[in-house]
C-alpha positions as CSV (number, residue, x, y, z in Angstrom):
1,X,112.7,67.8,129.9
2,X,114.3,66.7,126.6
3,X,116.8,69.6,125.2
4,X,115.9,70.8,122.0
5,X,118.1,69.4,120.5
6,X,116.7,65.7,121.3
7,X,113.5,67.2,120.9
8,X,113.8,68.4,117.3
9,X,115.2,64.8,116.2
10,X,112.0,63.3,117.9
11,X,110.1,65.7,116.1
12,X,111.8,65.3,112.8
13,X,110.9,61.4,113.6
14,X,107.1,62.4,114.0
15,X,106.8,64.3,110.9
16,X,108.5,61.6,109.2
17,X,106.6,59.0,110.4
18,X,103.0,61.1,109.3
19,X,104.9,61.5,105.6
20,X,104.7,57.8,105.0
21,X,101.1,57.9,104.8
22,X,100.4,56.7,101.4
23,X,97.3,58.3,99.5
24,X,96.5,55.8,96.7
25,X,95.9,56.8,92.7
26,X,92.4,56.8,93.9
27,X,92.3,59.1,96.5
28,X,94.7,61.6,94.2
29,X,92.6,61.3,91.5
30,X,89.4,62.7,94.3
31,X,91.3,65.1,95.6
32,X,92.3,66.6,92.2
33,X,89.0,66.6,91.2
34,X,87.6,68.7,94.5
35,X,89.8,70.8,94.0
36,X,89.4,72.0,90.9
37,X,85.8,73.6,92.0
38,X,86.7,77.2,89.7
39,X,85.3,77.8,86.4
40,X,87.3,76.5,83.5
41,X,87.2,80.7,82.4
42,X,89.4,81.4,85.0
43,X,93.1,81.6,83.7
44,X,96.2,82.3,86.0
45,X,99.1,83.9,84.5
46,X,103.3,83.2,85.6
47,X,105.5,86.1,84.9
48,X,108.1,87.7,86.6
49,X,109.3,91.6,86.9
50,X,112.7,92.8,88.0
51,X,112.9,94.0,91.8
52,X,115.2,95.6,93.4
53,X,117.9,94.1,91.0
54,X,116.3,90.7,90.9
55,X,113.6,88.9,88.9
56,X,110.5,88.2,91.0
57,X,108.2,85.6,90.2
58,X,104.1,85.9,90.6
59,X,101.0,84.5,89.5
60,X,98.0,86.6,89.3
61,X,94.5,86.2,88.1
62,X,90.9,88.2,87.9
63,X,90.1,91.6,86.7
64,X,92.1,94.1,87.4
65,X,89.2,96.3,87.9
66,X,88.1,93.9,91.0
67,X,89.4,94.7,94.2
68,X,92.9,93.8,94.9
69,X,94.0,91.1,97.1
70,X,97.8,90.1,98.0
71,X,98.3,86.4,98.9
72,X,101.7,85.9,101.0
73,X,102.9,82.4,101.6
74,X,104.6,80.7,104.7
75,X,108.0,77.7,105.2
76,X,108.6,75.8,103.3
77,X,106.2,76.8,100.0
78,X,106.1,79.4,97.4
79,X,103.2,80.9,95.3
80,X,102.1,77.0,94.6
81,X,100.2,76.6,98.0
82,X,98.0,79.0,96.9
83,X,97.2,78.0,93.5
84,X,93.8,76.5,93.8
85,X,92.7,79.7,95.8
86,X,93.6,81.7,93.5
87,X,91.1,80.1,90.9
88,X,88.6,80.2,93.3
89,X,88.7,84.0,94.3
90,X,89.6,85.7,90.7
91,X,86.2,85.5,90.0
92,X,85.5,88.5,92.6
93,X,89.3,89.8,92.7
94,X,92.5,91.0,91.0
95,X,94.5,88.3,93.0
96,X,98.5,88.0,93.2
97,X,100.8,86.2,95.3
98,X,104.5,86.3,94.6
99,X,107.4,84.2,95.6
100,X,110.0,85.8,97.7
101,X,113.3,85.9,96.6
102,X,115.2,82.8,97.6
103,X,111.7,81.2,97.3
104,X,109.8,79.3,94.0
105,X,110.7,80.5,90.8
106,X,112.2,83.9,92.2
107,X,116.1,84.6,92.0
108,X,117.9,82.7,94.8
109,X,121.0,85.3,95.1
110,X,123.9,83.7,96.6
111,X,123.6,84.4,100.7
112,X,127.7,85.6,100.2
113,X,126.7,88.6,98.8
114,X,122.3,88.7,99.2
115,X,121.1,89.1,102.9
116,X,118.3,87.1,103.5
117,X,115.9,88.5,106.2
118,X,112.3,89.2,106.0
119,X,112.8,92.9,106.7
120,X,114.7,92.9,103.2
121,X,112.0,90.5,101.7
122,X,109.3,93.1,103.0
123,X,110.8,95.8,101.2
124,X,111.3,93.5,97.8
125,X,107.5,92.9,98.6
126,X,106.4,96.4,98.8
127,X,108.1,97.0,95.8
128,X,106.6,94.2,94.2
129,X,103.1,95.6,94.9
130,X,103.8,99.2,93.7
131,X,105.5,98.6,90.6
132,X,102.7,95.8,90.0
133,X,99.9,98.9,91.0
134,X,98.9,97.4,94.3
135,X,98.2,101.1,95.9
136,X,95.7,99.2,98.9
137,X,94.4,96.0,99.3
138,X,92.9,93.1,101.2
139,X,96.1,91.0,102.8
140,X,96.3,87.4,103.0
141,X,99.1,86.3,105.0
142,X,100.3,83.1,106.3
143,X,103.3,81.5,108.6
144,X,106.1,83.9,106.9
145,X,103.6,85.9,105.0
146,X,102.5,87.5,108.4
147,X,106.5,89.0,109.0
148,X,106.5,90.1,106.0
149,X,102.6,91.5,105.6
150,X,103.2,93.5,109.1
151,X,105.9,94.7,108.3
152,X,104.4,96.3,104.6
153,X,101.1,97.5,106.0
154,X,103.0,98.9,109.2
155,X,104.9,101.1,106.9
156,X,102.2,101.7,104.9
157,X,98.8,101.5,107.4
158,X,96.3,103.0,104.7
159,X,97.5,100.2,102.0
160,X,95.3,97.8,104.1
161,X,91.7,97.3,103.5
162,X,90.8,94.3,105.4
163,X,93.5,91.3,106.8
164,X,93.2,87.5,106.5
165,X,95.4,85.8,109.1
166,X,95.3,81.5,108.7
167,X,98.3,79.9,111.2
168,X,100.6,83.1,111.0
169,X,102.0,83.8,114.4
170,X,102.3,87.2,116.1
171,X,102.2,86.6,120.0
172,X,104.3,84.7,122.3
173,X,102.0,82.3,123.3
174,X,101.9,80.8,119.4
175,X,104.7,78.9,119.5
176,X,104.4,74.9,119.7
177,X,107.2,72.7,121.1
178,X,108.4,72.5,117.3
179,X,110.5,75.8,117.9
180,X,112.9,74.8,121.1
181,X,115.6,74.2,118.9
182,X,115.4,77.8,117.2
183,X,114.0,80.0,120.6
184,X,116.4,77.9,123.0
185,X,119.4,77.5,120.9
186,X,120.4,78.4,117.8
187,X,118.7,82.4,118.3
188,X,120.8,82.4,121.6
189,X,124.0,81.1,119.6
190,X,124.1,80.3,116.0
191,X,126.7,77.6,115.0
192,X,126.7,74.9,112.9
193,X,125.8,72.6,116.0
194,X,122.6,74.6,116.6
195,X,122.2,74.7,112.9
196,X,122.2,71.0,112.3
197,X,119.1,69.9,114.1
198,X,117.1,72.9,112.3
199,X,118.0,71.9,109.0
200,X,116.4,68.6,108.9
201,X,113.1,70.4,108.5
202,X,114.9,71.1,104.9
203,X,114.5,67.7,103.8
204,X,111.6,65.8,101.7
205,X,110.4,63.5,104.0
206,X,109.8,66.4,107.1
207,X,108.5,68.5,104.5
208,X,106.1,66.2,103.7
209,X,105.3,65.8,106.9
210,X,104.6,69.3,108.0
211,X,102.1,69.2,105.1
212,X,100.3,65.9,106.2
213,X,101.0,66.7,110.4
214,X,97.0,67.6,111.8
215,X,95.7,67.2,108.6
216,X,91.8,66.4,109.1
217,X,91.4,64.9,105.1
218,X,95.5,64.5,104.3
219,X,93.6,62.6,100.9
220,X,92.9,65.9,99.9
221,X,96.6,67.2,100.4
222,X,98.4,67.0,96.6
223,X,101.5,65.7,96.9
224,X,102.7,68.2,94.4
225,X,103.2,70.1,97.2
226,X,106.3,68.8,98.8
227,X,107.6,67.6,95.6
228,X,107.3,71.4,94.4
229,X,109.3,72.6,97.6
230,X,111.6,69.7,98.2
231,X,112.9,70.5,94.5
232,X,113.6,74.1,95.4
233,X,115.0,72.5,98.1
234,X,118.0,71.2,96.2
235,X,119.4,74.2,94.7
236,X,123.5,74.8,95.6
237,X,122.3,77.7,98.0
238,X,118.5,77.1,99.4
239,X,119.7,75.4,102.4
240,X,122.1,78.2,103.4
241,X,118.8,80.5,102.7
242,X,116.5,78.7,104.7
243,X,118.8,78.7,107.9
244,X,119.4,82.1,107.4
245,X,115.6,83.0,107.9
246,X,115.6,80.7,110.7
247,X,117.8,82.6,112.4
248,X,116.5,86.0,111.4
249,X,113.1,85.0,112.9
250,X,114.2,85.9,116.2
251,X,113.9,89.6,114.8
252,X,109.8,88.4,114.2
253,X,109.3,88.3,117.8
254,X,111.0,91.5,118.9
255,X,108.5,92.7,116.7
256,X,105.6,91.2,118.1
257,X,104.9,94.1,120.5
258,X,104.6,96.4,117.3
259,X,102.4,94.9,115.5
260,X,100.1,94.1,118.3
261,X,99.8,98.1,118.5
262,X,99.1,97.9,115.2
263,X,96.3,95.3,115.4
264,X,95.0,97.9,118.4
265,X,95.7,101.0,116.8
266,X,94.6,100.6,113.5
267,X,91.2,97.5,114.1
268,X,91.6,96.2,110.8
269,X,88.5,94.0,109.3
270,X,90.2,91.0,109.9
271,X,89.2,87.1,109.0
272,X,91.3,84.6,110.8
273,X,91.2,80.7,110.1
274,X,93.2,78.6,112.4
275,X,94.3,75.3,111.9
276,X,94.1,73.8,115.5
277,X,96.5,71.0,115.0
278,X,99.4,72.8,113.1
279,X,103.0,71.5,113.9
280,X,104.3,75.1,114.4
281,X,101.8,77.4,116.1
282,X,99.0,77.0,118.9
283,X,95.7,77.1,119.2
284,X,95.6,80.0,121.2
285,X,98.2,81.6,119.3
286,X,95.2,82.7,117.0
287,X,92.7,83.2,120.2
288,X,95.2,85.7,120.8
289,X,94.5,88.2,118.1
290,X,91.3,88.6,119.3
291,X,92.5,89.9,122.5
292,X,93.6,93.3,120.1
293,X,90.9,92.9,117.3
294,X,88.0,91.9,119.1
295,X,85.4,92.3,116.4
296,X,87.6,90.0,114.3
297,X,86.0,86.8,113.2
298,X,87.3,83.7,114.1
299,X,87.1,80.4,112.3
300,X,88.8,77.3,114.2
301,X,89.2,74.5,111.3
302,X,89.7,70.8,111.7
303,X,93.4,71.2,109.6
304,X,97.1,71.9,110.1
305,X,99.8,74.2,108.6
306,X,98.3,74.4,105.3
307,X,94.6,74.9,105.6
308,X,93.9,76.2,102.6
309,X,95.0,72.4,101.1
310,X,92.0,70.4,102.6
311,X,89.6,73.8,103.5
312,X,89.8,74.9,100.3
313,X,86.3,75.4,99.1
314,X,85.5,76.8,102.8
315,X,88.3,79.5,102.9
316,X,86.9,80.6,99.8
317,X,83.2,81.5,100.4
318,X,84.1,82.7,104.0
319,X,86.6,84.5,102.7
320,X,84.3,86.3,99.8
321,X,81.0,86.4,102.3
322,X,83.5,88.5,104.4
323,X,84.2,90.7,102.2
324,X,80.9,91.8,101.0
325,X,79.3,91.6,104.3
326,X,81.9,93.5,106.1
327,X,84.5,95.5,103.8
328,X,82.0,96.3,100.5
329,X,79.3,96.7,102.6
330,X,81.4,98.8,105.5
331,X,82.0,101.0,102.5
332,X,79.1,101.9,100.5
333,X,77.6,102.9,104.3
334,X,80.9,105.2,104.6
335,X,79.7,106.7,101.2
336,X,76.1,106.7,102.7
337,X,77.3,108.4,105.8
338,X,79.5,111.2,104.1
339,X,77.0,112.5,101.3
């Protein structure tokens, strides 16, 4: 067996080796033009409010009349993976996502003197969401949004109306081969020999890749993407940020117990999409929610990390059938029910 150390080089290699596929001006020009698919009325605003002592960055479209909906985003992105969905759902929401602090155009305090874990980006978060009016809402979370979304809505169950998991881990059995460096090294011991391996996913070129790895239609995949997050990338402290996090996800999976009681407890409507060839988490790392939320629905998808990239327009109307067929509908039968 390779140690993880060999292993994460060979996998830095892979993801490498799928980031020199080349889309021409062509096939750009196709993909920008799918995925514009959201009326031309539809305007996304950029602004920022001060959290917790630092300036938090957001984009947030639809009325604000509309039901609420909270978009969380994973490693390495920001807000920007979820631009085009945004477009597409303001029509039938008041949609935000904001970028965590170390993350897009949020601060980046200096690690010296900022602690970078997600239990303290959960409670910027929360913050956010209250000072912004967020009182309840539907909860899209994905590859760090879920540690940070089950950690809000576990404080705080009755904020939750109905949960959208795509490729956000909360079980054991989730994790692909890409984390032996992180589960059988640097969690046991942090140093910069642990560290060194880890931080190659920091770079362009395996950033790149973990957008491109499994993809079904990588044509459709906007290179914007990794040139958005590999230019975050190069700030004096991001590195430092990131391999803080890594480390801290250990904390994720001591959780894990927790918030399957939640998932038990609480039987949230919940919509999961599953990219069955991402480079971080398993196929049956989403089969396993359904082992707690039974009546959730399950959609496997052709697509890797970033499903939302080349699913787009599918996401979307699953997404706002969902909602009226199981969380508008589910409560106008309550208000049936209780007259």
């Amino acid at each position: 067996m390779k140690t993880p150390f060999l292993f994460t080089h060979t996998l830095l290699a892979s993801l490498i080796s799928a980031a020199v596929l080349t889309l021409s001006a062509t096939q750009v020009l196709a993909a920008e033009d799918r995925a514009i698919g959201a009326p031309a009325a539809i305007k996304v605003s950029y602004s920022s409010i001060k959290v917790d002592g630092l300036n938090i960055a957001y984009r947030e479209a639809g009325d604000p009349k509309n039901p609420k909906l909270v978009l969380l985003h994973g490693f390495p992105a920001g807000s920007h993976q979820y631009r085009d969905l945004i477009r597409s759902l303001a029509g039938k929401f008041h949609v935000i996502a904001p970028d965590y602090p170390g993350f897009g155009e949020s601060d980046i305090p200096d690690p010296a003197t900022y602690s970078y874990t997600f239990e303290g980006i959960s409670n910027t978060v929360e913050h956010f969401l209250a000072a912004k009016g967020f009182d309840h809402y539907g909860l899209y979370v994905q590859d760090y949004g879920g540690p940070v979304g089950f950690r809000i809505v576990g404080r705080n169950p009755k904020a939750l109306d109905w949960l959208i998991v795509q490729n956000s881990n909360a079980y054991e059995v989730g994790f692909t081969a890409a984390w032996d460096g992180f589960r059988g090294a640097l969690w046991k011991n942090r140093s910069p020999e642990t560290e060194k391996p880890l931080a190659g996913f920091l770079t362009k070129e395996a950033i790149k890749g973990i957008y491109l790895h499994g993809a079904q239609n990588p044509d459709l995949i906007s290179p914007d993407n990794w040139e958005s997050d590999s230019a975050y990338m190069q700030r004096p402290t991001a590195v430092r940020v990131n391999l803080d996090l890594f480390y801290d996800y250990r904390t994720n999976v001591d959780l894990y117990p927790k918030w399957q009681a939640f998932l038990r407890t609480q039987q949230p409507k919940t919509l999961i999409f599953w990219g069955q060839t991402d480079i971080f988490f398993t196929p049956a790392g989403g089969e396993a929610f359904l082992k707690d939320v039974p009546k959730a629905e399950m959609h496997r998808l052709k697509a890797g990390h970033f499903a939302v990239e080349d699913h787009l327009d599918y996401i979307s109307s699953q997404m706002q059938r969902f909602y009226a067929e199981k969380v508008a509908g589910g409560k106008k039968m309550a208000m049936i029910d209780g007259k």
